[in-house]
C-alpha positions as a printed Julia matrix, in Angstrom:
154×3 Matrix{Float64}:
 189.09  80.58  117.86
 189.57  83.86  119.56
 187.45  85.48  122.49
 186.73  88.58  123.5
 186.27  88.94  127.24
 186.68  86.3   129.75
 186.71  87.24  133.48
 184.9   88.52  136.74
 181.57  90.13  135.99
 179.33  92.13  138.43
 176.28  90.11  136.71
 174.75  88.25  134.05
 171.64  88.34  132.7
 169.26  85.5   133.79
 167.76  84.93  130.19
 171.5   84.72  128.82
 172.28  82.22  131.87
 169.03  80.19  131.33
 169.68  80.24  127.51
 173.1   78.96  128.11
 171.92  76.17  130.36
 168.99  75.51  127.49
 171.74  74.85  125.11
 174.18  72.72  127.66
 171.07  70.27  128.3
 170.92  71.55  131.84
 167.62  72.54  131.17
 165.17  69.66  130.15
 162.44  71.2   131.33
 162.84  75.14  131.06
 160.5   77.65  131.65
 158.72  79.1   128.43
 160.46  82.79  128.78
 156.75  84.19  128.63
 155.25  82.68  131.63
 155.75  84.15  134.44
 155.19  80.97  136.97
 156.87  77.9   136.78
 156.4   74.83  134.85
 156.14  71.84  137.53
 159.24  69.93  137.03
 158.84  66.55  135.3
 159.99  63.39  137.39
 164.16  63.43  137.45
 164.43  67.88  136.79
 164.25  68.5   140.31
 165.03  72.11  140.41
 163.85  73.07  137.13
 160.83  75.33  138.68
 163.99  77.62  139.8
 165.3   78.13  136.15
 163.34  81.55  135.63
 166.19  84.08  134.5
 165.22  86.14  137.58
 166.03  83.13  140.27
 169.22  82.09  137.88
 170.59  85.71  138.05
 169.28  86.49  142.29
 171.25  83.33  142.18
 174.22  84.32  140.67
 174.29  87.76  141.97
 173.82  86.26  145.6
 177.57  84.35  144.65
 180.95  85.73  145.72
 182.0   85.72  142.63
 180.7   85.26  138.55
 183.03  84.76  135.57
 182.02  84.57  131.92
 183.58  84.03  128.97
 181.68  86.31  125.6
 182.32  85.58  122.33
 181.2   88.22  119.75
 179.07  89.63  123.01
 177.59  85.75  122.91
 177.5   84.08  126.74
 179.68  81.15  125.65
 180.76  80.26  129.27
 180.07  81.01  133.0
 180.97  79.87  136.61
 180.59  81.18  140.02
 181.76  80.75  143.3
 180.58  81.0   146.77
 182.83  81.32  149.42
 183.2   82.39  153.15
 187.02  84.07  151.45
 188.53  82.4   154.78
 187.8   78.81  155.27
 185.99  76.99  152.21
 184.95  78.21  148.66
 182.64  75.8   146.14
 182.87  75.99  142.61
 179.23  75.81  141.42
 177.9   76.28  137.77
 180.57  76.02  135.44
 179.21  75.71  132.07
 180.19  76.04  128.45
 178.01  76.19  124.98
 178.61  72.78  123.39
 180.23  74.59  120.66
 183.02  75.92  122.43
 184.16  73.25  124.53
 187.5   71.82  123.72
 188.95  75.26  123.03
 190.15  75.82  127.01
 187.01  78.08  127.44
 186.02  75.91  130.77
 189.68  75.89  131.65
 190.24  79.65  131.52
 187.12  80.28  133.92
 188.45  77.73  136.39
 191.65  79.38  136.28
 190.38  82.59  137.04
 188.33  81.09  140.1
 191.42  79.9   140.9
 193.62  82.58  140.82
 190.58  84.71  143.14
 190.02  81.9   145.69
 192.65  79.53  145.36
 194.33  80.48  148.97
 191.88  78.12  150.59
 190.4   74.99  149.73
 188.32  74.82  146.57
 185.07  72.16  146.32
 182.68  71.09  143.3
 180.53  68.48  142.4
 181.67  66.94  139.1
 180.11  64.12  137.29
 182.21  60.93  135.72
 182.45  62.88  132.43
 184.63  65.67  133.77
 186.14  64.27  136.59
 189.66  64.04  134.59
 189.38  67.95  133.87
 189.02  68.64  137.18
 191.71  66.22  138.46
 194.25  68.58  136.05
 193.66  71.97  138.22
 194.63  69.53  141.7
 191.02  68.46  142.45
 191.25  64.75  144.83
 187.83  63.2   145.21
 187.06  63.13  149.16
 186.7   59.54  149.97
 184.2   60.52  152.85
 181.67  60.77  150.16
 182.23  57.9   148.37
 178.98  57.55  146.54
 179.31  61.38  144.97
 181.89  62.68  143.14
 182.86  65.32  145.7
 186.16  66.66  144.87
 188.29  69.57  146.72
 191.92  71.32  145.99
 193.98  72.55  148.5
């Protein structure tokens, strides 16, 4: 499978973030594209009410960095970072469409944050399902959280 672009972008639409979260079950409750105020979130979406495309891309755009990955001018994949570029950055969002994981699409992007930020320590949240990705790119979970799965690189 080939793709087109993959790398730092001034911005990303919100609808083509939100419709990438829609279709990585991020989203269980999204906001109908045609309403302008949120839909209360149901019990367990906390957060959902902030899933409008124009919160998702102030959100984004408020980030040191974004990175996507396009395929056929598709949003297939996205991260972004927030950092303070001296002490700490955190990895937050990093998402691909089901249909392209496995083919190193989540891997290039955290490269690339990588490669920008890499000369201090790196944090994320990961969850038990990709804690072995992360654990290939250096990540050590920090035992002071011991309940979260808190992991940093340096």
């Amino acid at each position: 499978m080939t793709y087109a672009t993959c790398g730092k972008v001034p911005s990303v639409p919100g609808t083509e973030i939100r419709d990438l979260f829609r279709c990585a079950g991020w989203l269980t409750n999204p906001v109908p594209a045609s309403q302008e105020s949120p839909v209360p979130a149901e019990e367990g979406c906390a957060g959902e009410q902030f899933a409008t495309p124009d919160r998702l891309q102030q959100v984004f755009e408020a980030s040191a960095a974004i990175y996507a990955a396009r395929r056929e001018g598709v949003l297939i994949g996205v991260v972004r970072v927030v950092s303070d570029q001296a002490k700490e950055s955190v990895v937050y969002d990093l998402v691909v469409a089901p249909e392209h994981r496995g083919h190193g699409v989540g891997a290039v992007l955290l490269e690339l944050c990588l490669r920008d930020f890499g000369h201090i320590p790196v944090t994320l949240a990961a969850t038990p399902e990709t804690l072995d990705f992360y654990r290939r790119f250096g990540f050590e979970r920090l035992e002071r959280y011991p309940d979260l799965l808190i992991l940093r690189r340096v």
